[in-house]
LUMPA-287392 format. One line per 4 residues: for each residue z, x negated, y of N, C-alpha, C, O. Coordinates in Angstrom, 2 decimals. Layout:
<nodes>
Z,X,Y,Z,X,Y,Z,X,Y,Z,X,Y  ... .
</nodes>
This chain:
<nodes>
-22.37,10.96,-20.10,-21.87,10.54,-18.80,-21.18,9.17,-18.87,-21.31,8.38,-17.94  -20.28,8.81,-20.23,-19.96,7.84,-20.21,-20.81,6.31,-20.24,-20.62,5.22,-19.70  -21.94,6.93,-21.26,-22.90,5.83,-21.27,-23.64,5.38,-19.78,-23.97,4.22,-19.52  -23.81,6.48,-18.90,-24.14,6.13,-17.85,-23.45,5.62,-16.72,-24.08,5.19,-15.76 .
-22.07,5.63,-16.75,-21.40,5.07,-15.91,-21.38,3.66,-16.40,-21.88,2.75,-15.75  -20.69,3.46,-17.83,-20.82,1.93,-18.46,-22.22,0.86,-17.61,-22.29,-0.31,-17.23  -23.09,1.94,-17.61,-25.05,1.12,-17.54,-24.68,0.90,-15.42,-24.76,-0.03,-14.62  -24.36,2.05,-15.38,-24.77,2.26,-13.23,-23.83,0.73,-13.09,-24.29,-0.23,-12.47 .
-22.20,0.68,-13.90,-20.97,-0.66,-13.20,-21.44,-1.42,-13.72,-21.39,-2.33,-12.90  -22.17,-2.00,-15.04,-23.20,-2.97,-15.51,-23.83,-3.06,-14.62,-23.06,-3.71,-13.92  -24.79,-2.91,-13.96,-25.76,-2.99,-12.80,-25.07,-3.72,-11.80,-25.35,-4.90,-11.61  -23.72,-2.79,-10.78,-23.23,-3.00,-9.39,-22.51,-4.69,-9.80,-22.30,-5.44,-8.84 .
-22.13,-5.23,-11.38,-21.36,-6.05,-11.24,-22.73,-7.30,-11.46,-22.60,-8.46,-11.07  -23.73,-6.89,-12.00,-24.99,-7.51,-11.83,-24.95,-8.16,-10.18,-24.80,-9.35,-9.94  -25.10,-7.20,-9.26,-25.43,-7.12,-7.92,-24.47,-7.90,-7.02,-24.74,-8.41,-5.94  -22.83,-7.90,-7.91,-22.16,-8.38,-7.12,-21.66,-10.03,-7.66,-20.89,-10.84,-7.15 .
-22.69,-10.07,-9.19,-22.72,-11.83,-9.49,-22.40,-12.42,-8.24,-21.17,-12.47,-8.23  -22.94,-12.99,-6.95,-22.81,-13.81,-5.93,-21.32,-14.04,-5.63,-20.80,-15.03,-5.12  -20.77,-12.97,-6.04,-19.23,-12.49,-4.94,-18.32,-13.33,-6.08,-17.47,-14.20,-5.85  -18.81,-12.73,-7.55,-17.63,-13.33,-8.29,-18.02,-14.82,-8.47,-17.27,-15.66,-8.97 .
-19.21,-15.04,-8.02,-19.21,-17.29,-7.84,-18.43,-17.39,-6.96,-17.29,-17.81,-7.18  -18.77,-17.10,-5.94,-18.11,-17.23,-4.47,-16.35,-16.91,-4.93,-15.93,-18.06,-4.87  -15.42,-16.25,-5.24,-13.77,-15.99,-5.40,-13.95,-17.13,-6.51,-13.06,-17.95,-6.28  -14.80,-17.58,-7.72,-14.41,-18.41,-8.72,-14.80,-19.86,-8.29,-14.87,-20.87,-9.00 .
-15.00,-19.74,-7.15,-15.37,-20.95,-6.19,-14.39,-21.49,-5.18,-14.43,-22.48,-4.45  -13.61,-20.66,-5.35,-12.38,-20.75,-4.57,-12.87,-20.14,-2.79,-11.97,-19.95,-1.96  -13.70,-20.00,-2.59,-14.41,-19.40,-0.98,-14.03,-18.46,-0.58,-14.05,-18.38,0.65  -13.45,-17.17,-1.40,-13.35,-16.39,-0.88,-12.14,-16.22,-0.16,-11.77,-15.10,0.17 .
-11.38,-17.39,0.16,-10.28,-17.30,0.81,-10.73,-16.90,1.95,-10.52,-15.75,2.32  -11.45,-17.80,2.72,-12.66,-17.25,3.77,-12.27,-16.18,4.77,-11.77,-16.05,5.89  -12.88,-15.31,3.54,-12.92,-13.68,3.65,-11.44,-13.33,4.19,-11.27,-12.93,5.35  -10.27,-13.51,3.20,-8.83,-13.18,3.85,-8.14,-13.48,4.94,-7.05,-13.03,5.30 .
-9.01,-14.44,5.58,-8.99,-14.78,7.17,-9.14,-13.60,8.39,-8.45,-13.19,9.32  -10.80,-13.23,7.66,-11.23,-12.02,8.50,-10.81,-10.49,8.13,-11.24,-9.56,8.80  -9.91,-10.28,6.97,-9.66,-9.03,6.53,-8.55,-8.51,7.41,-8.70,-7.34,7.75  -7.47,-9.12,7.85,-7.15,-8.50,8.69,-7.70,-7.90,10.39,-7.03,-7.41,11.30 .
-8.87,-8.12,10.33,-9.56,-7.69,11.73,-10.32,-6.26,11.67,-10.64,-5.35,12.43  -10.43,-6.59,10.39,-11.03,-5.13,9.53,-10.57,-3.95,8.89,-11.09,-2.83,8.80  -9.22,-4.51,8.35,-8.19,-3.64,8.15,-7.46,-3.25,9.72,-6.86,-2.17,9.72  -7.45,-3.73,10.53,-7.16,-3.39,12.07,-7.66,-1.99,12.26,-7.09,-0.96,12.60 .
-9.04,-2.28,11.91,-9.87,-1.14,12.76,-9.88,-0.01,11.95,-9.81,1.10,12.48  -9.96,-0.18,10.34,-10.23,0.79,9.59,-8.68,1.67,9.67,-8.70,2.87,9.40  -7.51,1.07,10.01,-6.35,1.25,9.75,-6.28,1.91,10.98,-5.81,2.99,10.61  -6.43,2.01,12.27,-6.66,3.51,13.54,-7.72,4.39,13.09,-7.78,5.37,13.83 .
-8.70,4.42,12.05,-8.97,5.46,11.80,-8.62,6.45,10.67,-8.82,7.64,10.43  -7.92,5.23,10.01,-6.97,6.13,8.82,-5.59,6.69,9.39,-4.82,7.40,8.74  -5.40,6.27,10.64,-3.76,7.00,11.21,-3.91,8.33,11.56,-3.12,9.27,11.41  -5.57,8.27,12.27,-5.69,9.26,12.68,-5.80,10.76,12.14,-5.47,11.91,12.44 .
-6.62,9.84,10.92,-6.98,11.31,9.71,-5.66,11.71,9.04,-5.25,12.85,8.82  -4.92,10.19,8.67,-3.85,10.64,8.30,-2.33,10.95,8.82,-1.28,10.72,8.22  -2.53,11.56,10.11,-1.54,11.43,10.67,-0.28,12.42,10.66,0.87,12.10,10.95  -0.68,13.54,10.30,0.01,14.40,9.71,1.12,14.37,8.76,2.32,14.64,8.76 .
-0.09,13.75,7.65,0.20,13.63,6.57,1.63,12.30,6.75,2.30,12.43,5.73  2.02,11.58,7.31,2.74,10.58,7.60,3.75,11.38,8.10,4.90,11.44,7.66  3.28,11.98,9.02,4.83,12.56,9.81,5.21,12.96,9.21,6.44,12.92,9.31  4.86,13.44,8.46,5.56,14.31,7.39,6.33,14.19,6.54,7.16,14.95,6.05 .
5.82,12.43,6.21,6.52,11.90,4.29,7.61,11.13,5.22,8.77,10.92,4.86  7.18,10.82,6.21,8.64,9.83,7.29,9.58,10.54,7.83,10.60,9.90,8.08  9.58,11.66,8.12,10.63,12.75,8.70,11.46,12.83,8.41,12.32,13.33,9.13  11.71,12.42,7.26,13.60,12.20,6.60,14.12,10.93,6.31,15.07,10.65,5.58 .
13.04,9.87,7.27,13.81,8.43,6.79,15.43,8.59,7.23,16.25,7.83,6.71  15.60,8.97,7.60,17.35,8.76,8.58,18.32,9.19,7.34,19.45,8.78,7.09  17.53,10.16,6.63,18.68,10.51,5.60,19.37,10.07,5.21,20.59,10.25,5.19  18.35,8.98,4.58,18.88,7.32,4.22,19.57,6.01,4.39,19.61,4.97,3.74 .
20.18,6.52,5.69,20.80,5.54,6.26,22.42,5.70,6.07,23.05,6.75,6.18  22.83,4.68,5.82,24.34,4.32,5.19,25.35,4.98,6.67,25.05,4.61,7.81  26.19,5.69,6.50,27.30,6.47,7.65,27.72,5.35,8.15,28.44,4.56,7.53  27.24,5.15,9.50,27.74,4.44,10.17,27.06,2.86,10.54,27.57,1.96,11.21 .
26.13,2.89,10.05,25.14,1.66,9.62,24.07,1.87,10.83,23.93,2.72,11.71  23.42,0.74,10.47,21.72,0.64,11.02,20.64,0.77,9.79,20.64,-0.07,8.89  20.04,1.48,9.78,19.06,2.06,8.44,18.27,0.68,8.71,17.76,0.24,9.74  18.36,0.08,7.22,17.19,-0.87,7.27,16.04,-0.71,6.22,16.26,-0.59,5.01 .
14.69,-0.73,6.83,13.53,-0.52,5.96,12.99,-2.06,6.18,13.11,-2.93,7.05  12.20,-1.89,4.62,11.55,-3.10,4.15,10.16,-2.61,3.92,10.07,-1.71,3.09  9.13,-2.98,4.46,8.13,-2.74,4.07,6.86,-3.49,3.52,6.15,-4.26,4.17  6.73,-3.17,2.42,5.75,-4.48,1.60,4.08,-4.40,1.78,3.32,-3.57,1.28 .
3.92,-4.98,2.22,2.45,-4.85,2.43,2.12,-4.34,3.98,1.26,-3.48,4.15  2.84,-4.90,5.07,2.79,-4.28,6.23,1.37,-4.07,7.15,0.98,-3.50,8.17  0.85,-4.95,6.01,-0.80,-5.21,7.36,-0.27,-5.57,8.59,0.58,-6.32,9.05  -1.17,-4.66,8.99,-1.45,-4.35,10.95,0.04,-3.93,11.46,0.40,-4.44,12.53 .
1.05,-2.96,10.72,2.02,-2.46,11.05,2.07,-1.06,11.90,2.79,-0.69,12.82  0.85,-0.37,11.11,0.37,0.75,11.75,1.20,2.01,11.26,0.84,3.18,11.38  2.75,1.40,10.51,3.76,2.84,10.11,4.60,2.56,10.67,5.61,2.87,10.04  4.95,1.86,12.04,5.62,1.43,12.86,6.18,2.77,13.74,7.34,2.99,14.11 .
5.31,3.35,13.90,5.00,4.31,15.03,5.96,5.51,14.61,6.64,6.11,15.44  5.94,5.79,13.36,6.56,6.63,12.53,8.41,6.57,12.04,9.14,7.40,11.49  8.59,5.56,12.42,10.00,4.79,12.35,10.81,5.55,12.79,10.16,6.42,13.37  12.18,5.82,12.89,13.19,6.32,13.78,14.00,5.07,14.19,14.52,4.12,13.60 .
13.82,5.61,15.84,14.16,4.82,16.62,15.67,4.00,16.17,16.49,4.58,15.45  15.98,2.21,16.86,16.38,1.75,16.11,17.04,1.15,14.70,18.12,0.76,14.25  15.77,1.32,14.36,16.07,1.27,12.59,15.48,-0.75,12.58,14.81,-1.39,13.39  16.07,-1.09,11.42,15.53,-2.28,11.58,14.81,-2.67,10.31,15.08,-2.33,9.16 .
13.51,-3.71,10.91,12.51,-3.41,10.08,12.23,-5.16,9.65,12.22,-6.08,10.47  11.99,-5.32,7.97,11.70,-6.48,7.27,10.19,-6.59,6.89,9.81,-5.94,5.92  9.48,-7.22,7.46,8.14,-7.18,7.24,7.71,-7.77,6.58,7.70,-8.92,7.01  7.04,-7.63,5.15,6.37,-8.60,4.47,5.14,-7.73,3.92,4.92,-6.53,3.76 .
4.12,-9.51,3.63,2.65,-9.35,3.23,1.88,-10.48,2.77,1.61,-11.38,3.56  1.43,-10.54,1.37,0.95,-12.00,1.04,0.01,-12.57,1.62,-0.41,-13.61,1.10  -0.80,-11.99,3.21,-1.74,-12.51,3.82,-1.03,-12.75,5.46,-0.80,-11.89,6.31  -0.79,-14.27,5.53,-0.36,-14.34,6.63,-1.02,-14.36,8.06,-0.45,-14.62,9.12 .
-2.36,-14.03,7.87,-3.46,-13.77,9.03,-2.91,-12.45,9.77,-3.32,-11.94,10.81  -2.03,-12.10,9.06,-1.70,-10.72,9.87,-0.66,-10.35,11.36,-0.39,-9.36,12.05  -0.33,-11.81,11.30,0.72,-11.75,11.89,0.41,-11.44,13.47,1.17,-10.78,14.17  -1.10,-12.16,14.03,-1.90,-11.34,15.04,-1.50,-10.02,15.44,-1.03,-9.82,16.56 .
-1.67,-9.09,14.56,-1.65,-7.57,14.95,-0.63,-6.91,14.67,-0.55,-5.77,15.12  0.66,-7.55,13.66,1.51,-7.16,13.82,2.61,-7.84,15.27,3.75,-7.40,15.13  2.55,-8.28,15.86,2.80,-8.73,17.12,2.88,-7.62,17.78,3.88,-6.99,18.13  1.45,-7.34,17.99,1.08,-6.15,18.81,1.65,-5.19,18.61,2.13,-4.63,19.60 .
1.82,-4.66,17.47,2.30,-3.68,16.70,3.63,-3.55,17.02,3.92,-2.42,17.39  4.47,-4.30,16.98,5.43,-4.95,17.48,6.15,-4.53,19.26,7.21,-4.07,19.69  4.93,-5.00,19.79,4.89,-4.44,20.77,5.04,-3.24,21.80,5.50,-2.84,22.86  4.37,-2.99,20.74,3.89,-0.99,21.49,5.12,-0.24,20.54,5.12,0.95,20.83 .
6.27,-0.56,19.39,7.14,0.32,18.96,8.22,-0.53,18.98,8.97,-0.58,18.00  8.46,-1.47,20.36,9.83,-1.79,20.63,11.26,-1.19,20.44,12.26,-1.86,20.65  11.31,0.10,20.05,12.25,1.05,20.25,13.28,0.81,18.75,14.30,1.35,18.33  11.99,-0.79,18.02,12.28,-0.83,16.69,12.81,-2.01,16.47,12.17,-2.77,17.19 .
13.74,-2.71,15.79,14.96,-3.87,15.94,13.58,-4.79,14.53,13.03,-4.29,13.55  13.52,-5.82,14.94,12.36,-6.79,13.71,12.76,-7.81,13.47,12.48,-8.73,14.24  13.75,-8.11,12.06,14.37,-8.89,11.74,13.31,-10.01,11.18,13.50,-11.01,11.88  12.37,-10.26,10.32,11.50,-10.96,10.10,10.37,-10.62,9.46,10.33,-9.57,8.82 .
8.95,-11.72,9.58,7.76,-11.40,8.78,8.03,-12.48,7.31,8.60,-13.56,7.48  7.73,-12.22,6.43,7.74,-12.57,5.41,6.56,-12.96,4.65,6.05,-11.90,4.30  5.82,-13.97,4.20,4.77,-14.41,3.49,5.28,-13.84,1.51,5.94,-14.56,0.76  4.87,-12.80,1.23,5.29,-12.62,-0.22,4.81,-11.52,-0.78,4.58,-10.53,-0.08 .
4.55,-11.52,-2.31,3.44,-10.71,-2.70,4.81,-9.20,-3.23,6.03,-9.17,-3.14  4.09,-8.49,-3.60,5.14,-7.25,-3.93,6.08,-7.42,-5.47,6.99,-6.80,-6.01  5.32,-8.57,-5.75,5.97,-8.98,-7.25,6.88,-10.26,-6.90,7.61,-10.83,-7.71  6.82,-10.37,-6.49,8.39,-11.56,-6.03,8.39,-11.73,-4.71,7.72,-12.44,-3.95 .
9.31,-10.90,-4.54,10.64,-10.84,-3.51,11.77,-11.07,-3.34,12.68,-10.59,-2.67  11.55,-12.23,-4.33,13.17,-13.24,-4.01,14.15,-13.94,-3.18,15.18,-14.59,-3.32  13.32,-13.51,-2.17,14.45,-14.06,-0.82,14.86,-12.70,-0.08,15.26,-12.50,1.07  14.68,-12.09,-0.83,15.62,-10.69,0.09,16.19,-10.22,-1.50,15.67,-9.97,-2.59 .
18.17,-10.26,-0.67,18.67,-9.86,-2.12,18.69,-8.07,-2.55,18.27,-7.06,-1.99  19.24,-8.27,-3.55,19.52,-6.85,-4.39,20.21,-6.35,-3.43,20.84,-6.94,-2.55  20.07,-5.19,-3.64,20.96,-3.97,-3.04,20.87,-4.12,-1.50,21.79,-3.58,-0.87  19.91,-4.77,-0.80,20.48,-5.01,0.52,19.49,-4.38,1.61,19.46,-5.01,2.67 .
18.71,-3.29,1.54,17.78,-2.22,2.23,18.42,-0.96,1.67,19.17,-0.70,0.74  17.67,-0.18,2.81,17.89,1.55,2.82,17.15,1.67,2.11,17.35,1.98,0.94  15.87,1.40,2.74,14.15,2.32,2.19,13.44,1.15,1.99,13.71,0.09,2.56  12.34,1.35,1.02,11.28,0.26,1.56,10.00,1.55,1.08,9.95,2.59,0.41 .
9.22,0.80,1.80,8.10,1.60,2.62,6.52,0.72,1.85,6.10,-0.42,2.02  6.12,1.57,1.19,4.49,1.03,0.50,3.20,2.02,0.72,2.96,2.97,-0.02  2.40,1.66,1.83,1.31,2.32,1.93,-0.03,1.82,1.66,-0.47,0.81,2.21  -0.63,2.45,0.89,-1.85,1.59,0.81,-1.84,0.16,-0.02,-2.86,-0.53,0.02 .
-0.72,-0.28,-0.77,-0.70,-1.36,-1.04,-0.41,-1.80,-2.80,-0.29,-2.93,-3.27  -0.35,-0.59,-3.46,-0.15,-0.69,-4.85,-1.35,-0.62,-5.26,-1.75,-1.01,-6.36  -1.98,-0.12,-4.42,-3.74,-0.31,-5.16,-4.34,-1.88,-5.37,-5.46,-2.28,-5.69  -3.09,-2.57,-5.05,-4.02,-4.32,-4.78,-3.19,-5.15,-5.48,-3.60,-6.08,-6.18 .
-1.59,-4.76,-5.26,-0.84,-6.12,-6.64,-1.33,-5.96,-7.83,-1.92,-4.96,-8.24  -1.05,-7.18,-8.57,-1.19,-7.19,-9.45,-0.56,-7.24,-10.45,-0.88,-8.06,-11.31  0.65,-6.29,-10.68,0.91,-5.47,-11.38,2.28,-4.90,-10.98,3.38,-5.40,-10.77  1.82,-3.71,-10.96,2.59,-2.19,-10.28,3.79,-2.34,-10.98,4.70,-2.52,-10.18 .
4.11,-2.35,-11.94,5.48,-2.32,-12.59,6.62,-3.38,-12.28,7.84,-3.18,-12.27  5.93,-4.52,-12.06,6.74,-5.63,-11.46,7.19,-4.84,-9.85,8.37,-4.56,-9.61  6.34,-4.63,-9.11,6.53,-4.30,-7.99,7.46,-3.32,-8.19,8.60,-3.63,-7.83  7.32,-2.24,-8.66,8.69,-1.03,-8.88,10.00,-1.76,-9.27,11.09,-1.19,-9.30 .
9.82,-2.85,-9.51,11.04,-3.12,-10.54,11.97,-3.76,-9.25,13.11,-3.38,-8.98  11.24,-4.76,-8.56,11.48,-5.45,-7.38,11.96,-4.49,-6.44,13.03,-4.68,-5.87  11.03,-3.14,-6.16,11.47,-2.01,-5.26,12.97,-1.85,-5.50,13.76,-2.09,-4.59  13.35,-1.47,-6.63,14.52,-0.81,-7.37,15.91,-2.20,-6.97,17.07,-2.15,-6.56 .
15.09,-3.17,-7.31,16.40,-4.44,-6.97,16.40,-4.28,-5.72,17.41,-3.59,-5.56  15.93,-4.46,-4.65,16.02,-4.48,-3.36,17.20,-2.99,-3.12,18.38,-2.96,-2.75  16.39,-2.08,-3.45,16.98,-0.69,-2.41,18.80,-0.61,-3.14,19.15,-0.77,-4.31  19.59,-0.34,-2.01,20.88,-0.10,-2.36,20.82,1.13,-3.46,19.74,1.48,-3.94 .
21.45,1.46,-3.65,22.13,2.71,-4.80,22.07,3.77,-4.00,23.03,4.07,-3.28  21.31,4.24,-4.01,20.56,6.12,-2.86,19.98,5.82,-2.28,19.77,6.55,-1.31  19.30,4.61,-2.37,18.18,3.98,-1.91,16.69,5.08,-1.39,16.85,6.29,-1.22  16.13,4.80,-1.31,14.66,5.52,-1.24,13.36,4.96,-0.97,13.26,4.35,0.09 .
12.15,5.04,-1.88,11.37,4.32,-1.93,10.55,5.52,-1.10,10.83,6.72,-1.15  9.30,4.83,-0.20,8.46,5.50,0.04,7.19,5.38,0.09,6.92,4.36,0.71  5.96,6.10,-0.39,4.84,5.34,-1.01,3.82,6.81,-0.32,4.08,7.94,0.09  2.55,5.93,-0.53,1.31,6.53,0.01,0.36,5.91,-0.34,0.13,4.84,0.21 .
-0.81,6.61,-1.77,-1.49,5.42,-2.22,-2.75,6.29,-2.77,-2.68,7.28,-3.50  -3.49,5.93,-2.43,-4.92,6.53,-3.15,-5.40,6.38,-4.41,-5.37,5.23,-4.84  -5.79,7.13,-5.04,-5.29,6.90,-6.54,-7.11,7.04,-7.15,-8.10,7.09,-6.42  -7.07,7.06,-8.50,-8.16,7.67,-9.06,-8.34,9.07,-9.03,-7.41,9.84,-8.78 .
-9.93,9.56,-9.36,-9.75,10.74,-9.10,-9.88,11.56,-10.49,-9.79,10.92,-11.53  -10.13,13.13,-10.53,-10.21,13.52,-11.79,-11.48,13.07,-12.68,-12.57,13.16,-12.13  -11.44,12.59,-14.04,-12.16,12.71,-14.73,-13.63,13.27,-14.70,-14.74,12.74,-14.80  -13.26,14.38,-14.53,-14.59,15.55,-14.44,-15.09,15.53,-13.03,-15.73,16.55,-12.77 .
-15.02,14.81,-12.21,-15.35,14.88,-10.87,-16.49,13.42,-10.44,-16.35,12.26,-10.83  -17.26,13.81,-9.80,-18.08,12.96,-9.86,-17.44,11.55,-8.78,-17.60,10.33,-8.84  -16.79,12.32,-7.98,-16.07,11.06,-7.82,-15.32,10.06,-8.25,-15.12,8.97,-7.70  -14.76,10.62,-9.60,-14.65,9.39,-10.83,-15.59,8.68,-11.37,-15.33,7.60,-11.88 .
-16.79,9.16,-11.34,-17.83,7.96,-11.87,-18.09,7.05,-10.52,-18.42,5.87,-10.64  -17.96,7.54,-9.52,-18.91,6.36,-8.52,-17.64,5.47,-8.52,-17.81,4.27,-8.75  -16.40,5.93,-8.30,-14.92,5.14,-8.36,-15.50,4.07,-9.05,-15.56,3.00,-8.43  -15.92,4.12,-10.15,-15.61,3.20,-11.48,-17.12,2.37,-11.42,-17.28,1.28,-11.97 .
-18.01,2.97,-10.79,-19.20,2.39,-10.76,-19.20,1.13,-9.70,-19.59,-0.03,-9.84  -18.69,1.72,-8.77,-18.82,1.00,-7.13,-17.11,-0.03,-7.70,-16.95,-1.03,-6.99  -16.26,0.10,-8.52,-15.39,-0.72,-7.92,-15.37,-2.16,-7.96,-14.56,-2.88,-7.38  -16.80,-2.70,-9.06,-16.96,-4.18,-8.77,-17.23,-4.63,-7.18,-16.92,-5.73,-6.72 .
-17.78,-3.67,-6.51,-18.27,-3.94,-4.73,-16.49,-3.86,-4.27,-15.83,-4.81,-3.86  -16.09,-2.71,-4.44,-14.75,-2.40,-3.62,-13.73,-3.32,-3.71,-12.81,-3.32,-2.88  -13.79,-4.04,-4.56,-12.48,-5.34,-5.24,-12.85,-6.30,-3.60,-12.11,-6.41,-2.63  -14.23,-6.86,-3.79,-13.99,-7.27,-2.78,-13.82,-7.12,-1.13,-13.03,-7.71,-0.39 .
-14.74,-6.24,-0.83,-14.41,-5.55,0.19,-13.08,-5.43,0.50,-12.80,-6.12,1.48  -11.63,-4.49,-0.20,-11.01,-4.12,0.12,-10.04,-5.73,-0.31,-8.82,-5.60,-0.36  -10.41,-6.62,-0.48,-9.41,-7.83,-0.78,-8.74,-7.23,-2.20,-8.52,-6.06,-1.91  -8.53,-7.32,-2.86,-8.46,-6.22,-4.53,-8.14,-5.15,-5.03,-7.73,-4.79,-6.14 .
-8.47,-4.49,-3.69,-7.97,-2.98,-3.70,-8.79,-2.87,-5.43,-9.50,-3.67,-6.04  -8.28,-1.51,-5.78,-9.02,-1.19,-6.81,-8.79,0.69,-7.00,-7.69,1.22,-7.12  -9.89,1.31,-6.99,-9.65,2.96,-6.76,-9.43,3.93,-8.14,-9.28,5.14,-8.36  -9.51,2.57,-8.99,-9.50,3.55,-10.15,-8.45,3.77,-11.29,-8.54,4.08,-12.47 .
-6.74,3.30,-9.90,-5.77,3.16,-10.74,-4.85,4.60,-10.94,-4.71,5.24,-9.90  -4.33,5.04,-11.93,-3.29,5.38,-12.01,-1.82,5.93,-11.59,-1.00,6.72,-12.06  -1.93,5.07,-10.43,-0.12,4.52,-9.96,1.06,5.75,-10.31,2.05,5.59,-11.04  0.63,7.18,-9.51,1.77,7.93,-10.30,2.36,7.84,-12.14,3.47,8.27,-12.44 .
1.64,7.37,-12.94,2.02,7.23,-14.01,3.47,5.85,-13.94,4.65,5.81,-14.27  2.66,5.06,-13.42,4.20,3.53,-13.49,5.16,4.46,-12.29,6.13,3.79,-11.94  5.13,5.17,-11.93,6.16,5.83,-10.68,7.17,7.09,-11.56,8.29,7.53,-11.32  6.31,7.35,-12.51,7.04,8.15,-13.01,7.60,7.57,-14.17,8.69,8.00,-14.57 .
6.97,6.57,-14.83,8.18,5.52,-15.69,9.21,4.18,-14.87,9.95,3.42,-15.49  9.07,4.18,-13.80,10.07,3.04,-12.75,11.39,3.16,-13.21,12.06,2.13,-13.12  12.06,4.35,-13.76,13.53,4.71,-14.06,14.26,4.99,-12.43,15.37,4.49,-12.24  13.69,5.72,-11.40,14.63,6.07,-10.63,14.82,7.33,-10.78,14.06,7.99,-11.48 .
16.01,7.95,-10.05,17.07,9.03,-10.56,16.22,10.06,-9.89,16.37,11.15,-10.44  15.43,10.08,-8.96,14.43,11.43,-8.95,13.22,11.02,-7.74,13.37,10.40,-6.68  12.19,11.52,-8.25,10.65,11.27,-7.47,10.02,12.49,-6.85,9.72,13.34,-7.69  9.82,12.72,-5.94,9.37,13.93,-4.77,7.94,13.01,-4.92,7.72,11.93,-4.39 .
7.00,13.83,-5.86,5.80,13.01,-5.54,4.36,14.37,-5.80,4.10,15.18,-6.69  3.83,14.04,-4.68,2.42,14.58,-4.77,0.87,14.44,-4.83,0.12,13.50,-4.58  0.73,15.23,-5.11,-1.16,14.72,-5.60,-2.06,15.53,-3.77,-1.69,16.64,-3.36  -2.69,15.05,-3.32,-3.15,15.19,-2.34,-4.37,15.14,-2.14,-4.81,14.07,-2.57 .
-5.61,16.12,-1.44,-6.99,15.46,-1.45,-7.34,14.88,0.37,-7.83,15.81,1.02  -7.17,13.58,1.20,-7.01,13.03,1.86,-8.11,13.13,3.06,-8.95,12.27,2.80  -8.45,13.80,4.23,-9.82,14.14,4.90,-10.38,12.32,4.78,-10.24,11.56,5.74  -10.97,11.88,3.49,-11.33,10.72,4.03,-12.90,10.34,3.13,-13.67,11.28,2.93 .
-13.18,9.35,2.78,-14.55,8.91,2.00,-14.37,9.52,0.73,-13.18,9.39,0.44  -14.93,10.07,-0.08,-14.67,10.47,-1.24,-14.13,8.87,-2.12,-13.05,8.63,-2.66  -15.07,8.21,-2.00,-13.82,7.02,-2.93,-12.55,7.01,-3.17,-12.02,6.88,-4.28  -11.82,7.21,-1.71,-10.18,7.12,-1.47,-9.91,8.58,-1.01,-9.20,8.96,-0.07 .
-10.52,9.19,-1.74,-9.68,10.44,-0.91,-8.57,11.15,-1.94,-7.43,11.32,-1.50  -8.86,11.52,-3.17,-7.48,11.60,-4.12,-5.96,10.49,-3.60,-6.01,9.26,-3.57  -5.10,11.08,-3.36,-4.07,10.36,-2.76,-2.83,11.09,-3.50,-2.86,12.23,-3.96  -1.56,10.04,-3.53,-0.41,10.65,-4.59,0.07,10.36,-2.90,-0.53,9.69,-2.06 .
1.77,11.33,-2.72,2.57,11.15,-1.37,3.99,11.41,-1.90,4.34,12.38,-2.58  4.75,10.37,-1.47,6.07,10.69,-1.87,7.07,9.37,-1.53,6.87,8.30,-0.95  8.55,10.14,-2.36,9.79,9.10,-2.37,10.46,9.37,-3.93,10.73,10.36,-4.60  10.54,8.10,-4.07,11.85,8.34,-5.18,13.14,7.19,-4.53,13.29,6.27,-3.73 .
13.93,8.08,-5.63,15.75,7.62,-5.28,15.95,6.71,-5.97,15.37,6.80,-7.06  16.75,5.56,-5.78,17.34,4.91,-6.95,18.52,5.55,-7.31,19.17,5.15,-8.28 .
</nodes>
């Protein structure tokens, strides 16, 4: 099985030669123009499937909020701003995302969950977040978006500086799937196509492993199978504390 997966992603990265001229060509910036129009659309049909599943992991943001305060969430990788909806009312919200094409639909977004205080959008990747200091958020909020930095541990580390001391991180991320499942071979086969497609998503990571070495003081985290494409449907759901 192994030899044949090695031969099938030999092939797809054959197929997807064009794509890696085109990003080593510098072109594919291009593309990050139009990804947020696409992540728009794909992102109302992932609310929908996943909508449950959200209310659910968001239902105790308030916990988190300092006696007597305004709960402030930071959320990295906001896209579209489609966990807006999920918020408790006046909480105030720091938006950042290293693709500033987004700012279109988070407007909108914006819009339709007024009930929500929006201190600023932010141009910045999940690995340096140096203009927002230590200790100075409730929660920060990562969906969908550890599948694409480039490298998860920096990002936890950054999480951990940001969130005050009882802080709470909150995450939602599609992960790899089991081994023995055939949806681990196409994962690994198809992910030279999926890098670009998804702007660098990548399906065949890990992430609960760097979540459970981050060093916070406790992680509520679960393994999930997601009503969605078999690619992304293994999903981890949770919070940890600082």
């Amino acid at each position: 099985m192994a030899c044949l997966q090695a031969c099938c992603t030999w092939i797809v990265n054959i197929l997807c030669l064009p794509l890696h001229l085109i990003q080593a060509a510098g072109l594919y910036e291009i593309y990050k123009r139009f990804f947020p129009s696409i992540l728009y659309r794909c992102s109302i049909m992932y609310n929908k499937k996943m909508y449950d599943k959200k209310k659910e992991l968001f239902r105790n943001l308030s916990e988190f909020n300092k006696p007597g305060g305004q709960l402030t969430i930071l959320e990295i990788g906001c896209g579209t701003g489609t966990n807006f909806e999920f918020y408790p009312p006046g909480c105030k919200v720091i938006c950042t995302d290293p693709n500033p094409h987004f700012q279109k639909y988070l407007k909108k977004s914006m819009g339709e969950n007024d009930r929500l205080s929006y201190e600023r959008f932010m141009v910045s990747s999940g690995e340096d977040m140096g203009s927002v200091e230590s200790e100075s958020v409730d929660v920060v909020v990562c969906t969908l978006v550890l599948c694409s930095v480039n490298n998860i541990p920096q990002t936890l580390r950054e999480v951990r500086r940001m969130l005050r001391p009882g802080g709470a991180f909150f995450f939602l991320e599609h992960v790899v799937a089991d081994p023995s499942t055939w949806a681990y071979f196409f994962q690994h086969v198809l992910q030279p196509f999926w890098f670009y497609f998804g702007d660098g998503c990548e399906v065949i990571r890990e992430t609960w492993k760097h979540l459970e070495e981050a060093g916070f003081t406790e992680l509520k985290l679960r393994h999930i199978d997601a009503p969605l494409l078999f690619l992304i449907k293994p999903h981890i759901v949770g919070y940890a504390v600082k």
